[in-house]
N, C-alpha and C positions, 0 to 999 in steps of 0.2 A: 442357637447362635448368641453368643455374648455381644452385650450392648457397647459396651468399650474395650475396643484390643489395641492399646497405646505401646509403644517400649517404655515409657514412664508412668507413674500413676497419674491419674488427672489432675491432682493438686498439683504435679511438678509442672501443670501448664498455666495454673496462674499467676494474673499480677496483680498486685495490694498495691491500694494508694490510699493515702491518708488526705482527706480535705482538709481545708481551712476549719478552723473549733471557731462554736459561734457561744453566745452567754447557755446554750441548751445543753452544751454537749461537743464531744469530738463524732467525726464521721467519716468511715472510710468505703470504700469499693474493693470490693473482689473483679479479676474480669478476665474472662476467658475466650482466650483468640481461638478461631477453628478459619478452614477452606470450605468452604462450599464451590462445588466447581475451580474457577479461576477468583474467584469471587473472596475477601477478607472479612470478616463479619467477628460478631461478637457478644455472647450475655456478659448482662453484669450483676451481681449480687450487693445490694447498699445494708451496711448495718452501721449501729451509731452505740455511745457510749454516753450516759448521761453526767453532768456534774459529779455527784455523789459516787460513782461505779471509777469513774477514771483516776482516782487516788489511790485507790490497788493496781497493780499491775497485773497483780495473780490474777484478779477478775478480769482485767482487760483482756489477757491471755489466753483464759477461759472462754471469755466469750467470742476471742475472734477465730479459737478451735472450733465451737460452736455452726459458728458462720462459715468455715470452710465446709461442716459436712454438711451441712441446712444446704449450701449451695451446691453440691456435688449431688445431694439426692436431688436436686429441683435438675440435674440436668440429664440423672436415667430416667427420673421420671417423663421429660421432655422427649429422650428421645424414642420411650416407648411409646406415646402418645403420639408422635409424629410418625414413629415405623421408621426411624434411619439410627444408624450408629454412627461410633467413631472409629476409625481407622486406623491403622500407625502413618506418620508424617511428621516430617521435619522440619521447619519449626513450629509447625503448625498441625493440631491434629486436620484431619480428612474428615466430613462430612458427608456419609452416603445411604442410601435408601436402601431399607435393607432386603433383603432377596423374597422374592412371594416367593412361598411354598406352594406346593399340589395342595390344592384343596383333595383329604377326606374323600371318599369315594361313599354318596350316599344310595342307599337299597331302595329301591322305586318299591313304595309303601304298598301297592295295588299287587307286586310279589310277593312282598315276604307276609302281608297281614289277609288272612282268611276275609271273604267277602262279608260286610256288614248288613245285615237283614234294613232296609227304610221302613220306619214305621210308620202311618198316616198320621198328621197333625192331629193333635184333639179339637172339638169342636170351639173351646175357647178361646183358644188359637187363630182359626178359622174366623170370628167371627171380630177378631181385634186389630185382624190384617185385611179385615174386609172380602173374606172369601166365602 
């Protein structure tokens, strides 16, 4: 089962905002709304632009391509590590747990593997365990 089944890709679900530029640099947010239950919630992705880097465009460009997929794999990754997906919904993707499968069916070890001969401990053994 796939991790996101949107009618959009997941970049068509976020929003870019550009903070205030401080003497360091420009700073912006990626940030991506989903539902959980009834419930509005939200990650957000921060990346920044130093002095020196925001005099290109092309580099600015570059790097906030960058930042969109740095953020979209931080959120399969997320929600493999949680066990939920995304859903299709409108306007908002769906947030849901994803189905437990049947566990595997495991062969009781005492059937399928020939009985193991017990061998006595050796005496050094015995005498390190206090017997």
């Amino acid at each position: 089962m796939t991790l996101i089944e949107l009618p959009r890709a997941v970049e068509a679900y976020f929003a870019f905002a550009e903070l205030p530029a401080t003497d360091r640099g420009r700073h912006f947010t990626i940030t991506f709304t989903y539902l959980e239950g009834a419930r509005v919630d939200r990650l957000q992705w921060w990346w920044q632009v130093n002095k020196g880097q925001e005099k290109s465009e092309a580099l600015v460009s570059g790097l906030r391509n960058d930042a969109i997929a740095r953020f979209r794999q931080h959120i399969e990754r997320w929600l493999t590590n949680s066990g939920r997906c995304l859903r299709g919904g409108d306007p908002f993707p769906l947030l849901q747990s994803l189905p437990v499968e049947a566990p595997a069916k495991v062969e009781d070890p005492a059937v399928s593997e020939p009985a193991r001969e017990v061998l006595p401990a050796r005496p050094s053994l015995r005498i390190a365990a206090g017997g």
